[in-house]
N, C-alpha and C positions, 0 to 999 in steps of 0.2 A: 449580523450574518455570522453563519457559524465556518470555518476553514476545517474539511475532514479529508482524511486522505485516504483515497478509495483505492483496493486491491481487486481485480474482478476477472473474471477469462469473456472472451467470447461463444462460447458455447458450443459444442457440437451437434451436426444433425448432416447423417451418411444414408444416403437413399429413404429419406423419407421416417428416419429412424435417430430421434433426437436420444443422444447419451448424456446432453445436459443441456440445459435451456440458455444457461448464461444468466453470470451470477455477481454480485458484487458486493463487498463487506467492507466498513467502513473500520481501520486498521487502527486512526490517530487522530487524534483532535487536535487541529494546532493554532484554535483560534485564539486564545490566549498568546500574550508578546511575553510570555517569560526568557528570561534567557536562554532555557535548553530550547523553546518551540522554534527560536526566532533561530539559533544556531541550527537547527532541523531543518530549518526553510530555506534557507544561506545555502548549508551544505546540498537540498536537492536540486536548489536553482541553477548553482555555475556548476555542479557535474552531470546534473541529468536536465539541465533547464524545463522542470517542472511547470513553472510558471506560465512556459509560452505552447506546451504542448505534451499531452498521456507518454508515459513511457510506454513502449512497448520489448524491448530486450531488457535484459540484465535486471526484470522484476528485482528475484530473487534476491539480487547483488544488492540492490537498492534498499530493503525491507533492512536486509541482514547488514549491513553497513553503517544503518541507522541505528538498530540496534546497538550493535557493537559500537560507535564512536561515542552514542551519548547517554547509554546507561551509566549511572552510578551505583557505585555496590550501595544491595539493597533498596534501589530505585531504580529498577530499569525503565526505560521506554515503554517499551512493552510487557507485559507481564508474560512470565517464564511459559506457561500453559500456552496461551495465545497465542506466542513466538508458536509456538511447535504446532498449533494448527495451522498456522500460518505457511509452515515450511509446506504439511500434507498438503496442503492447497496447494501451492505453486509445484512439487509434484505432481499430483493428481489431474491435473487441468495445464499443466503444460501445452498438451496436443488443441486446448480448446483455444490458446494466444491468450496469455495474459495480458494485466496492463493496470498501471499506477496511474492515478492522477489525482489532481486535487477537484473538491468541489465544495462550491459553496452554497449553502442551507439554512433555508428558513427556520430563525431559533425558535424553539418552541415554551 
C-alpha cells in the first residue's frame, strides 16, 4: 500500500453555478520509513493528529511547516515550483474549504 498525502478543497457551486467541482492533488509520498518520511508522520500526528482525522484549518501552516522543518539544503521536501503551486492553491480555493489527509493506495 502506498501512504500519499492529499491537499484538496471542497469545491464550490453558488445557485446552481459551480466555480470548481472540487479537487484534490497528491502533495507527498510518505510511504517509505526513511528517516525524514517517518519524522513527517511523527510531526503531523501529535500537532495536527493526521492519523486519526483530515485537517481542515491551518492547511497552509501544515504544508509550509513541513516544508520548512525538513527540507535540507538542496533537498527540500517539496520541490521549490510545487511549493509555490501549492501555496496558489491554498489561496485560490480558500473560499472552497480546504483539507490535508493522508490516504492510502493501491501501488501500481
Amino acid at each position: 500500500m502506498k501512504i500519499a498525502l492529499i491537499l484538496g478543497c471542497w469545491g464550490r457551486d453558488k445557485e446552481g453555478f459551480i466555480s470548481c467541482p472540487g479537487i484534490t492533488n497528491e502533495i507527498l509520498d510518505l510511504t517509505k520509513n526513511s528517516s525524514r518520511n517517518v519524522k513527517i508522520k511523527d510531526y503531523l500526528d501529535s500537532h495536527f493528529r493526521i492519523f486519526d482525522r483530515p485537517l481542515y484549518n491551518n492547511v497552509h501552516t501544515a504544508v509550509y511547516n513541513v516544508q520548512e522543518k525538513f527540507s535540507e539544503k538542496g533537498d527540500p521536501v517539496i520541490s521549490q515550483i510545487k511549493f509555490r503551486y501549492i501555496e496558489e492553491f491554498c489561496a485560490n480555493h480558500n473560499r472552497c474549504g480546504l483539507f490535508l489527509r493522508l490516504e492510502l493506495k493501491e501501488e501500481v
